[in-house]
PDB file of N, CA, C and O in Angstrom:
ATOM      1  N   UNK A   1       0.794  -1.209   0.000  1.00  0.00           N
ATOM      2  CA  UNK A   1       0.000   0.000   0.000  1.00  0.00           C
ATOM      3  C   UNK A   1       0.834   1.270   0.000  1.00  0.00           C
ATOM      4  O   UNK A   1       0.532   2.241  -0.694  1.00  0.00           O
ATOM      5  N   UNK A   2       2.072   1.226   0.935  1.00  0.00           N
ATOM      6  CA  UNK A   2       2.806   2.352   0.540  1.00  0.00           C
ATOM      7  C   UNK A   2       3.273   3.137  -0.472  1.00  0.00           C
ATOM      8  O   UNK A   2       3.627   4.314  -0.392  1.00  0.00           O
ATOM      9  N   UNK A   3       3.253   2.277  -1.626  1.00  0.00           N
ATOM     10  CA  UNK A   3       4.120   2.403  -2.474  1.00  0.00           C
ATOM     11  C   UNK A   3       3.161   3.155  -3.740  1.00  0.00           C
ATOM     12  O   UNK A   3       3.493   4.042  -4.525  1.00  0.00           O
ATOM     13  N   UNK A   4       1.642   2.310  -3.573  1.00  0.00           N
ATOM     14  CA  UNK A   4       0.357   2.971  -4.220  1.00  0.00           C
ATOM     15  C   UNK A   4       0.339   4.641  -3.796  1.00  0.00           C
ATOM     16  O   UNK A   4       0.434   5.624  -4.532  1.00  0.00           O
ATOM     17  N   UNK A   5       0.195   4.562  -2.468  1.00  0.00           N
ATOM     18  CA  UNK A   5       0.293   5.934  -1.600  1.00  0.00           C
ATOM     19  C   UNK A   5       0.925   6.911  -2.350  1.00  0.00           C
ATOM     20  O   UNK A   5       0.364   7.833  -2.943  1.00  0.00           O
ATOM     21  N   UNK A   6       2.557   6.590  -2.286  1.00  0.00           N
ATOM     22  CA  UNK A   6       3.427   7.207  -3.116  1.00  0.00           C
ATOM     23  C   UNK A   6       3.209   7.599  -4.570  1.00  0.00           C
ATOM     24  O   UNK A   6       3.389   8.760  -4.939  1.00  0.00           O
ATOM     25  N   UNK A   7       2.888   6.797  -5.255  1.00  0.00           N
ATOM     26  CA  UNK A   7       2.718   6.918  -6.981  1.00  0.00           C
ATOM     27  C   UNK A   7       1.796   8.051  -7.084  1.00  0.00           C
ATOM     28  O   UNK A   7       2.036   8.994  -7.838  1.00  0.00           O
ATOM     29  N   UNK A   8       0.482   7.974  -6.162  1.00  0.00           N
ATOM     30  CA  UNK A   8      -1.084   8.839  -5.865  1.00  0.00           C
ATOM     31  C   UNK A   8      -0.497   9.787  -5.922  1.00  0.00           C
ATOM     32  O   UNK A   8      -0.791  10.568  -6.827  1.00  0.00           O
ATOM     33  N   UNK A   9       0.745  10.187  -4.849  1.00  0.00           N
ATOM     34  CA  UNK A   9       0.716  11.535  -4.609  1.00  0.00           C
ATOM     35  C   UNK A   9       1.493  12.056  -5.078  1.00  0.00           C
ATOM     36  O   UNK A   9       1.462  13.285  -5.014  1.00  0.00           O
ATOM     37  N   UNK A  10       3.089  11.090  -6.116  1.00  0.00           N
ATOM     38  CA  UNK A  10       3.081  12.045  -7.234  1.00  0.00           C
ATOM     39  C   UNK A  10       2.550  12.098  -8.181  1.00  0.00           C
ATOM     40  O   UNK A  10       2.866  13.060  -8.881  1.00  0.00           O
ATOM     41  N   UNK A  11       1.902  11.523  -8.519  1.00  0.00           N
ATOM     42  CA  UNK A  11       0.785  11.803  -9.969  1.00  0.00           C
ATOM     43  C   UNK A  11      -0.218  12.881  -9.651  1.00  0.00           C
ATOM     44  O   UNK A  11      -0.758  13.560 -10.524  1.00  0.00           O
ATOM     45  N   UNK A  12      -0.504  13.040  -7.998  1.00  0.00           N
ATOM     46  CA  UNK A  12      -0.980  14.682  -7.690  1.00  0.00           C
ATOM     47  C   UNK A  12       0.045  15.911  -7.941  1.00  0.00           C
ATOM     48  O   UNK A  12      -0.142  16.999  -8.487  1.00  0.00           O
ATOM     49  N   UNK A  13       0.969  15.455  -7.460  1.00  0.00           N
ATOM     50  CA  UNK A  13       1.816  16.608  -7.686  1.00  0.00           C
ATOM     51  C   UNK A  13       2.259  17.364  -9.018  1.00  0.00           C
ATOM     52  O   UNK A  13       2.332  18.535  -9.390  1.00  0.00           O
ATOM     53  N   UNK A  14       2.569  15.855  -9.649  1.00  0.00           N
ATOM     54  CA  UNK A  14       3.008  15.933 -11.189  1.00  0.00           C
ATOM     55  C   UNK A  14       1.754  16.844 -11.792  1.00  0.00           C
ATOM     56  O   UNK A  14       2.188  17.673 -12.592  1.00  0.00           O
ATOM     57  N   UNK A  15       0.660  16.892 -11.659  1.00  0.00           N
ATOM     58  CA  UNK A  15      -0.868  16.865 -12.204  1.00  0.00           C
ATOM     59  C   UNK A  15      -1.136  18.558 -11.850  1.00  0.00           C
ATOM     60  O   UNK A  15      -1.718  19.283 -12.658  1.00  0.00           O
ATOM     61  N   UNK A  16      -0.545  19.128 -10.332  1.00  0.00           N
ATOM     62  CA  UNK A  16      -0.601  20.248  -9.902  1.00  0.00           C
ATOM     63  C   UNK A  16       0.331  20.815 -10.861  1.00  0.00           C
ATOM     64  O   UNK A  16      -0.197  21.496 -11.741  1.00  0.00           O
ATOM     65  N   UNK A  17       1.454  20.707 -10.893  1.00  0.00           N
ATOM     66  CA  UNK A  17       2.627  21.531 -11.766  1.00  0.00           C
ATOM     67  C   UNK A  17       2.108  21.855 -12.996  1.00  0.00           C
ATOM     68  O   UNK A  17       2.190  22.997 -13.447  1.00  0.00           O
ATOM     69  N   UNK A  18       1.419  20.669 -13.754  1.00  0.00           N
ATOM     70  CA  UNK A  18       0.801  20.972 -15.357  1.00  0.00           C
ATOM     71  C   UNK A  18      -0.249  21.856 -15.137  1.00  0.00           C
ATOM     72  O   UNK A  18      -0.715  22.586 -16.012  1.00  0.00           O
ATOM     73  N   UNK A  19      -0.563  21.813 -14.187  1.00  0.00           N
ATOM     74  CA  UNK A  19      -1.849  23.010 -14.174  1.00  0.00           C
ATOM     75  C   UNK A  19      -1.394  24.512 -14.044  1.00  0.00           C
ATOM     76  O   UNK A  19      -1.826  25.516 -14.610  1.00  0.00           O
ATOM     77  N   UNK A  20      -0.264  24.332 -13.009  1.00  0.00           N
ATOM     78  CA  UNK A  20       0.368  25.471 -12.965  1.00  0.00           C
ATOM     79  C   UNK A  20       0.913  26.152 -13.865  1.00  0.00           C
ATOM     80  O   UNK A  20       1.082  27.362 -14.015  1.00  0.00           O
ATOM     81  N   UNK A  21       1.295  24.845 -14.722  1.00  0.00           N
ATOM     82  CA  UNK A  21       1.923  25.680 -16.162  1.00  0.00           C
ATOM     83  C   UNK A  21       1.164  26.266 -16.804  1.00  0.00           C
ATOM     84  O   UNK A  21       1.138  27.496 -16.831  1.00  0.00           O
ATOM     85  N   UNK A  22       0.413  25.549 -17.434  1.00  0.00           N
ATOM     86  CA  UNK A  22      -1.399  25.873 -17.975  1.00  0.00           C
ATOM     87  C   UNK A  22      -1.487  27.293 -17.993  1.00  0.00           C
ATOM     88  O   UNK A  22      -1.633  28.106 -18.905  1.00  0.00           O
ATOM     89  N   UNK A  23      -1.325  27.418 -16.396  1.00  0.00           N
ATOM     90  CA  UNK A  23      -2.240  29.458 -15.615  1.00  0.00           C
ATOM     91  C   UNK A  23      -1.017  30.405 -16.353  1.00  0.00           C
ATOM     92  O   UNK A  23      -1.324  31.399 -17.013  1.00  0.00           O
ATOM     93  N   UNK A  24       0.275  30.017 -16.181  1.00  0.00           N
ATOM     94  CA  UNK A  24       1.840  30.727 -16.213  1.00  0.00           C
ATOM     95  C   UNK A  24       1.725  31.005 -17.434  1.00  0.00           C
ATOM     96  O   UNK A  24       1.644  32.201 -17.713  1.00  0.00           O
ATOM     97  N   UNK A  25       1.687  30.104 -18.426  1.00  0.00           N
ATOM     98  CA  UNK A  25       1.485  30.175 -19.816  1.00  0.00           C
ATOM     99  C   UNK A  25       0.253  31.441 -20.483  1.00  0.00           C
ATOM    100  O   UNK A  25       0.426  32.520 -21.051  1.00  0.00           O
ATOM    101  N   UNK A  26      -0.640  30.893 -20.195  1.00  0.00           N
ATOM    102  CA  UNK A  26      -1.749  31.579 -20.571  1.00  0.00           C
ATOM    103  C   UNK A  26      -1.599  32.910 -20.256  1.00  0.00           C
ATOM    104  O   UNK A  26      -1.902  33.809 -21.040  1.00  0.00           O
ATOM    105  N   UNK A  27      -1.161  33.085 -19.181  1.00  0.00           N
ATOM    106  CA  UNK A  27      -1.092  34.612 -17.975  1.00  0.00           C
ATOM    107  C   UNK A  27      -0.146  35.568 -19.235  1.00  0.00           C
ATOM    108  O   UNK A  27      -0.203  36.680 -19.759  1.00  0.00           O
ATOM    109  N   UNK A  28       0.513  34.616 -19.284  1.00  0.00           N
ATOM    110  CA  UNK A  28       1.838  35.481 -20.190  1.00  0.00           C
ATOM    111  C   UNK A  28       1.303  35.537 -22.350  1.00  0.00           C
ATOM    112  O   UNK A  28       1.792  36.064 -23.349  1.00  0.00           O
ATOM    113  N   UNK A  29       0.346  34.839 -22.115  1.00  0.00           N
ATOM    114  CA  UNK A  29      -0.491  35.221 -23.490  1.00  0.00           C
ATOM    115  C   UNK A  29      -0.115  33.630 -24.193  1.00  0.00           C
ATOM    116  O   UNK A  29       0.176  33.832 -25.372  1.00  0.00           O
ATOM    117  N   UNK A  30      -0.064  32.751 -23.997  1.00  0.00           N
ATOM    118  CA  UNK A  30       0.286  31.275 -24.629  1.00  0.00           C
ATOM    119  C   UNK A  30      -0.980  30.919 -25.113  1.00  0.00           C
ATOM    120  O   UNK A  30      -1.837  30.837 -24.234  1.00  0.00           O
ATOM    121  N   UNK A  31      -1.419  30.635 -26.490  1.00  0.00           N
ATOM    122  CA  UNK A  31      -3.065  30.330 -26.432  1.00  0.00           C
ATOM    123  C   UNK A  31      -2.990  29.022 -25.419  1.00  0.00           C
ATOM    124  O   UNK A  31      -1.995  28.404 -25.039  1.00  0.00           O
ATOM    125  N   UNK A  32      -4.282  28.831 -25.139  1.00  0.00           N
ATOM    126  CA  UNK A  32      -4.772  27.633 -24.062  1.00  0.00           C
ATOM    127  C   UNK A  32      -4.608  26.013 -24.685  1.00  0.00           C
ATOM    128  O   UNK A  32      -4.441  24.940 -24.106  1.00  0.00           O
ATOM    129  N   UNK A  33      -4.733  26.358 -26.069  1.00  0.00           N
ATOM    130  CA  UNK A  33      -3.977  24.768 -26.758  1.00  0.00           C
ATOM    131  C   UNK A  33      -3.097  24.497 -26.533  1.00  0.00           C
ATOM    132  O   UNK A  33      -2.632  23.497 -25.987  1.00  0.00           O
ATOM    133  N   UNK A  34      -2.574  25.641 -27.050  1.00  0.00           N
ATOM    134  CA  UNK A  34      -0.564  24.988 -26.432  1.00  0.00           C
ATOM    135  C   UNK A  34      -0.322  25.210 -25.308  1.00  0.00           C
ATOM    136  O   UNK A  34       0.273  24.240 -24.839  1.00  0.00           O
ATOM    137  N   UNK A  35      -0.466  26.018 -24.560  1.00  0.00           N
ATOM    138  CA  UNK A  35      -0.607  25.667 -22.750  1.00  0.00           C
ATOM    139  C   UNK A  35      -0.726  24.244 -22.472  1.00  0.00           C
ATOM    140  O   UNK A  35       0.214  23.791 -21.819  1.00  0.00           O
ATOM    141  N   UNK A  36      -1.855  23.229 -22.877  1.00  0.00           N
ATOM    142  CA  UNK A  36      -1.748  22.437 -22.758  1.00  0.00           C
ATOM    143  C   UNK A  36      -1.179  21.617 -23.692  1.00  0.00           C
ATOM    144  O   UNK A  36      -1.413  20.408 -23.683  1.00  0.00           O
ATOM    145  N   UNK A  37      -0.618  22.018 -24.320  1.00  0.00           N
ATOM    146  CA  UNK A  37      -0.121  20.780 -25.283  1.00  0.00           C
ATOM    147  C   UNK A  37       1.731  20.626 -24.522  1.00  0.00           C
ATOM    148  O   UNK A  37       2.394  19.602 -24.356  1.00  0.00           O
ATOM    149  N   UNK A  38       2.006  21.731 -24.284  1.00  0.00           N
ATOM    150  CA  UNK A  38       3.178  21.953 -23.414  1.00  0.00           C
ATOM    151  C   UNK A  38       3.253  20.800 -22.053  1.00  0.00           C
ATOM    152  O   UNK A  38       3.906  19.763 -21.933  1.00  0.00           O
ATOM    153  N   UNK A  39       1.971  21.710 -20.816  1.00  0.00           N
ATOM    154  CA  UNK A  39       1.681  20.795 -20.256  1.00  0.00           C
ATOM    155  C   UNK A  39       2.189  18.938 -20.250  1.00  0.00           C
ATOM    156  O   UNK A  39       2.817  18.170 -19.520  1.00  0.00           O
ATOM    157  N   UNK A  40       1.595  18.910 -21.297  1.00  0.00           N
ATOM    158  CA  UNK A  40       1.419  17.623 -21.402  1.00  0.00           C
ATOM    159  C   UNK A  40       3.247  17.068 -21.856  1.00  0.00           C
ATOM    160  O   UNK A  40       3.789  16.013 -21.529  1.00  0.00           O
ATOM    161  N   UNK A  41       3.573  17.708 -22.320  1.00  0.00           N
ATOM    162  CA  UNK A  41       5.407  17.611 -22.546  1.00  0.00           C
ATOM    163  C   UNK A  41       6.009  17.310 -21.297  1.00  0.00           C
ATOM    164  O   UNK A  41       6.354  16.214 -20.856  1.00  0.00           O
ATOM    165  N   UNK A  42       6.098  18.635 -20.702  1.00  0.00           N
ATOM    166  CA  UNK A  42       6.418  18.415 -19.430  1.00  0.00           C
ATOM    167  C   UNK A  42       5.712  16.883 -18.367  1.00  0.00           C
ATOM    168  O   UNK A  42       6.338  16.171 -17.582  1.00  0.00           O
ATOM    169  N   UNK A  43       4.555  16.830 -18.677  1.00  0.00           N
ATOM    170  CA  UNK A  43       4.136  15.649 -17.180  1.00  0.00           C
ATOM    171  C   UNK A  43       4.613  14.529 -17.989  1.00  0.00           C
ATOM    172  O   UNK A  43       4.865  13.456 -17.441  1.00  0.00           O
ATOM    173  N   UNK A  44       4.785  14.720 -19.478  1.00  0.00           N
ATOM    174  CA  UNK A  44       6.068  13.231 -19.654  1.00  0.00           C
ATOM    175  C   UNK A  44       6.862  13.525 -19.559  1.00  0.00           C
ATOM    176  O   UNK A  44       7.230  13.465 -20.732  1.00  0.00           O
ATOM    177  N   UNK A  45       8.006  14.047 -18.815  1.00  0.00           N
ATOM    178  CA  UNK A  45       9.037  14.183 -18.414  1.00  0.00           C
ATOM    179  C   UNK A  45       9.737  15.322 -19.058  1.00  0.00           C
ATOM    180  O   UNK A  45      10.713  15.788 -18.470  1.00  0.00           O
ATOM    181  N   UNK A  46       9.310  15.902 -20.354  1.00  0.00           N
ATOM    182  CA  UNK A  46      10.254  16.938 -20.891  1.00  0.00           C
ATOM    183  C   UNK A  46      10.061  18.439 -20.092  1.00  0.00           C
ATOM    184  O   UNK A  46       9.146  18.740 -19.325  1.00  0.00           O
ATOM    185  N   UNK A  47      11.340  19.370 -20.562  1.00  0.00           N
ATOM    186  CA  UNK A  47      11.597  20.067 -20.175  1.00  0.00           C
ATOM    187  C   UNK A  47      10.860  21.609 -21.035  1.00  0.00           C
ATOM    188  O   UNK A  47      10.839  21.750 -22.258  1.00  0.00           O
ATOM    189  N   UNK A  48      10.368  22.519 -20.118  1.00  0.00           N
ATOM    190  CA  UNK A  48      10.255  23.598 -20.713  1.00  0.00           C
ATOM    191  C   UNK A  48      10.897  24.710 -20.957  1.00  0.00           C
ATOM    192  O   UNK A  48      11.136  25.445 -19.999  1.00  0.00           O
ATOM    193  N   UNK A  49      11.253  25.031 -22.066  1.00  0.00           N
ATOM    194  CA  UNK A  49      12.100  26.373 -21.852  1.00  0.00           C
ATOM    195  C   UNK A  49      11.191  27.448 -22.746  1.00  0.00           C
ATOM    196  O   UNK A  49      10.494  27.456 -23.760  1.00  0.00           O
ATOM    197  N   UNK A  50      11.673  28.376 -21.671  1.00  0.00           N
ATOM    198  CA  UNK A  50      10.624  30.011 -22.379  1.00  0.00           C
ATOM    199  C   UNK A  50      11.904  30.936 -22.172  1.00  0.00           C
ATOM    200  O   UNK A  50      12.792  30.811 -21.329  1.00  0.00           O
ATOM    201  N   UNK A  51      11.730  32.101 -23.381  1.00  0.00           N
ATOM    202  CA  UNK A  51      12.437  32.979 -23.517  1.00  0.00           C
ATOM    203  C   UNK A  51      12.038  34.094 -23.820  1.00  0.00           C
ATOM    204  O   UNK A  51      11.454  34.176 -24.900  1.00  0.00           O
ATOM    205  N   UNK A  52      12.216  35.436 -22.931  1.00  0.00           N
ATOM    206  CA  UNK A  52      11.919  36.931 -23.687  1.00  0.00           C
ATOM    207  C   UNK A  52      13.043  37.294 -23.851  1.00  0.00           C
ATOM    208  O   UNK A  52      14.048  37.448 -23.157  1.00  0.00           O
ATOM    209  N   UNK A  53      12.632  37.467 -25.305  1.00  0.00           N
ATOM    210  CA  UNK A  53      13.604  38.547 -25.971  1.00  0.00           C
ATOM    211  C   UNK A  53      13.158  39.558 -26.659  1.00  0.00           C
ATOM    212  O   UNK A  53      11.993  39.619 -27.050  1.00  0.00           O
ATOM    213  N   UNK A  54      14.182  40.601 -26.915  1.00  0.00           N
ATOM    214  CA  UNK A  54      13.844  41.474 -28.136  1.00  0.00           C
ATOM    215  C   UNK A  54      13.216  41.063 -29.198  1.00  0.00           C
ATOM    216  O   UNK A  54      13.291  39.856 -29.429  1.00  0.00           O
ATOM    217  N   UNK A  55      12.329  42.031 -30.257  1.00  0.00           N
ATOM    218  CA  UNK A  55      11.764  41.275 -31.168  1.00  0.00           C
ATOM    219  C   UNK A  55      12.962  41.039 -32.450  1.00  0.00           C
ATOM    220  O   UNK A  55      12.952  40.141 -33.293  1.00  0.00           O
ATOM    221  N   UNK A  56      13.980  42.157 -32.288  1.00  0.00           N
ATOM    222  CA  UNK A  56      15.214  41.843 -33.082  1.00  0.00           C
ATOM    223  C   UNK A  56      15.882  40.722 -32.890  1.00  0.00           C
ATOM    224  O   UNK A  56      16.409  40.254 -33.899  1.00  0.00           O
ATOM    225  N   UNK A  57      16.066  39.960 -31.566  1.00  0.00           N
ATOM    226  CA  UNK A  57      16.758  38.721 -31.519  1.00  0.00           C
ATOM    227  C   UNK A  57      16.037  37.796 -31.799  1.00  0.00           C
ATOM    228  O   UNK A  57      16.441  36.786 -32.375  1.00  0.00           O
ATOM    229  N   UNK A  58      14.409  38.066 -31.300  1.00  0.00           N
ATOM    230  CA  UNK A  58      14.088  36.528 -31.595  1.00  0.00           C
ATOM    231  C   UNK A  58      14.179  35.487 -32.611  1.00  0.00           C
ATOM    232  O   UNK A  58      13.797  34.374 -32.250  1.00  0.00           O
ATOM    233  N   UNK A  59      14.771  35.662 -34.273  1.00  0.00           N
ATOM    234  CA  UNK A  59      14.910  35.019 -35.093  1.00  0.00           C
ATOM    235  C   UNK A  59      16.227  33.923 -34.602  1.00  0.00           C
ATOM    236  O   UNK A  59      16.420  32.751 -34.927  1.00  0.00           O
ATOM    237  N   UNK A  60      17.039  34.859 -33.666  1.00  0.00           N
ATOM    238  CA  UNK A  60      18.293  34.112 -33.466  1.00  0.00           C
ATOM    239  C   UNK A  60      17.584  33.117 -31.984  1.00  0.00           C
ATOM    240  O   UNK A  60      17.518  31.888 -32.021  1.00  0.00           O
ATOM    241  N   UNK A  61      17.307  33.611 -31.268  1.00  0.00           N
ATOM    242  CA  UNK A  61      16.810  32.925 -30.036  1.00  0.00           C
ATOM    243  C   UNK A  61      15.856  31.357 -30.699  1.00  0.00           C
ATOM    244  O   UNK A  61      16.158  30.185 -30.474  1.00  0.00           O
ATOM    245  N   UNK A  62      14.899  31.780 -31.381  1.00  0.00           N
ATOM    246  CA  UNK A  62      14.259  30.076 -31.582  1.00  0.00           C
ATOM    247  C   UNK A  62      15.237  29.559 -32.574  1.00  0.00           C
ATOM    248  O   UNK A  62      14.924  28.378 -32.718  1.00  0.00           O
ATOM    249  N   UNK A  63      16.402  29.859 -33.443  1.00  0.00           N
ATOM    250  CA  UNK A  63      17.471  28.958 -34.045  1.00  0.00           C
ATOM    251  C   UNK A  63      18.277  28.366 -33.320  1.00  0.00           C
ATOM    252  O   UNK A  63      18.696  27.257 -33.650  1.00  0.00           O
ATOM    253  N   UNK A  64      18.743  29.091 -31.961  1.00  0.00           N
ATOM    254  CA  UNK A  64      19.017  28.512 -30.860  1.00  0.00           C
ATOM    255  C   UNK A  64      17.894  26.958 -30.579  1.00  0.00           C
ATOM    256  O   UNK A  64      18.216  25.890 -31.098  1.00  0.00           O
ATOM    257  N   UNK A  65      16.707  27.073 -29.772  1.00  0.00           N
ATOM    258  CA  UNK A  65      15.913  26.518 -29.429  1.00  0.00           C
ATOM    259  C   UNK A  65      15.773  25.132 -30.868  1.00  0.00           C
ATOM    260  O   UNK A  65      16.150  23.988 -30.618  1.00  0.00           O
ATOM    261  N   UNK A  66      15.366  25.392 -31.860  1.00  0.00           N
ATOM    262  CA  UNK A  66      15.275  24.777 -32.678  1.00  0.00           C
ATOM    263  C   UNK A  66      16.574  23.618 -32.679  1.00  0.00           C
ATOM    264  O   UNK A  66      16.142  22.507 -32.989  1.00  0.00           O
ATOM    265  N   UNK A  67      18.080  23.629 -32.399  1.00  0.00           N
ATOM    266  CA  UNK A  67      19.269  23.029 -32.286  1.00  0.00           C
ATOM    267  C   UNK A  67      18.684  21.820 -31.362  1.00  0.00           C
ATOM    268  O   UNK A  67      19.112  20.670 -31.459  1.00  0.00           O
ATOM    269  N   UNK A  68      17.650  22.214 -30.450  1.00  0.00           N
ATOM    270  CA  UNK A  68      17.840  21.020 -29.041  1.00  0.00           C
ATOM    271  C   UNK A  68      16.445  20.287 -29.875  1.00  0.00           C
ATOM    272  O   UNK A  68      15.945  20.612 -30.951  1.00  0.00           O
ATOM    273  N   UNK A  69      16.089  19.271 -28.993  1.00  0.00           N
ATOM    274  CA  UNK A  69      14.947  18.287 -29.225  1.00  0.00           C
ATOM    275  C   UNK A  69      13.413  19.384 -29.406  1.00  0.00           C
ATOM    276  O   UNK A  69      12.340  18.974 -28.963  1.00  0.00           O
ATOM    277  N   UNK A  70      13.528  20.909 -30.170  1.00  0.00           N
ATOM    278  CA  UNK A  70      12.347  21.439 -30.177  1.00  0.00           C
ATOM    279  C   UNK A  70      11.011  20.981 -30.822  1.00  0.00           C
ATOM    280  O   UNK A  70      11.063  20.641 -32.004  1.00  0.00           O
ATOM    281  N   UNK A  71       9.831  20.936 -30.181  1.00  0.00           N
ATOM    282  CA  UNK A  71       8.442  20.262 -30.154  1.00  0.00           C
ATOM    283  C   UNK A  71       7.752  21.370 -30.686  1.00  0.00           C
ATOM    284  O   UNK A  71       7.952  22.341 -29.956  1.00  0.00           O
ATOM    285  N   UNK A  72       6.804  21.727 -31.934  1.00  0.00           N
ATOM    286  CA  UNK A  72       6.025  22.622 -32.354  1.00  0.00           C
ATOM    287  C   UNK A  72       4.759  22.465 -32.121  1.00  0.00           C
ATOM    288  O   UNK A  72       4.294  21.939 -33.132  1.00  0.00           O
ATOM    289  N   UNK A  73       3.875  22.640 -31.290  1.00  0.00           N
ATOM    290  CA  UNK A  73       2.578  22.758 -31.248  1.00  0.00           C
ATOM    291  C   UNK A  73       2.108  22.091 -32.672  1.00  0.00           C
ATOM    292  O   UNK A  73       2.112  20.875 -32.858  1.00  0.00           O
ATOM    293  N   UNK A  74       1.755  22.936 -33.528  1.00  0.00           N
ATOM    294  CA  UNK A  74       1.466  22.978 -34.513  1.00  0.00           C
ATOM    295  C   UNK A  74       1.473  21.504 -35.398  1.00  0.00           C
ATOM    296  O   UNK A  74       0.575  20.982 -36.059  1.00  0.00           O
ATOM    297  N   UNK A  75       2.892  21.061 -35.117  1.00  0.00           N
ATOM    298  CA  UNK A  75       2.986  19.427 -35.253  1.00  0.00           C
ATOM    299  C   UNK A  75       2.690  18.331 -35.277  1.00  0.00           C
ATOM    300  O   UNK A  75       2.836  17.452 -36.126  1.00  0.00           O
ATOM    301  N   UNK A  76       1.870  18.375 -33.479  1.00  0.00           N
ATOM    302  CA  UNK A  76       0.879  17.942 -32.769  1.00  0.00           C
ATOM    303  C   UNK A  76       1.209  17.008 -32.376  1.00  0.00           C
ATOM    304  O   UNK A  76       0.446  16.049 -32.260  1.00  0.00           O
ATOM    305  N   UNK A  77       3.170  16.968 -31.852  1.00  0.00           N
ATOM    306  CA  UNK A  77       3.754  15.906 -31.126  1.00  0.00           C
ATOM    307  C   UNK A  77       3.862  15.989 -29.878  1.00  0.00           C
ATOM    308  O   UNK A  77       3.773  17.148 -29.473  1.00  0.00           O
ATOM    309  N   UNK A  78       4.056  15.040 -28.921  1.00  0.00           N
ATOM    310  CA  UNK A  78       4.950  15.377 -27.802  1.00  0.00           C
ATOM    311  C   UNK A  78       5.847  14.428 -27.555  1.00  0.00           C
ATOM    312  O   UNK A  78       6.663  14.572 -26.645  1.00  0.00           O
TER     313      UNK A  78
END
C-alpha cells in the first residue's frame, strides 16, 4: 500500500505543476492549446524552456531553441 500511496501523490503533484503551467502560460499570453499541449510535454518528463527577448533577436533565439529536441505545437507531437 505504501508504495500505491506514493505513486497517488506524485501523480498529484506531477498533475498540480501541469496546471500550474497551464495558468503561467496563458497569464503570459500562450493560447490555451498549447498551454496544454506543453503541459502535457512536461508531465512526460520533458523540459520547458521560455524565452523573452527582443523582437530583433528573436529570429536568433528560436534557431538557438530549434538546435535542441524542439516540439512545435502545430505538429501535434509530444
Amino acid at each position: 500500500m505504501p508504495a500505491t500511496a506514493a505513486g497517488a501523490a506524485a501523480g498529484a503533484v506531477a498533475g498540480g505543476a501541469a496546471g500550474g503551467i497551464i495558468v503561467g502560460l496563458t497569464s503570459s499570453g500562450v493560447p490555451e492549446r498549447d498551454a496544454h499541449f506543453y503541459a502535457e510535454g512536461v508531465r512526460r518528463g520533458g523540459t520547458l524552456v521560455t524565452a523573452k527577448v527582443e523582437d530583433a533577436l528573436a529570429p536568433e533565439a528560436e534557431a538557438i531553441l530549434k538546435r535542441s529536441n524542439w516540439v512545435d505545437p502545430a505538429e501535434g507531437r509530444v
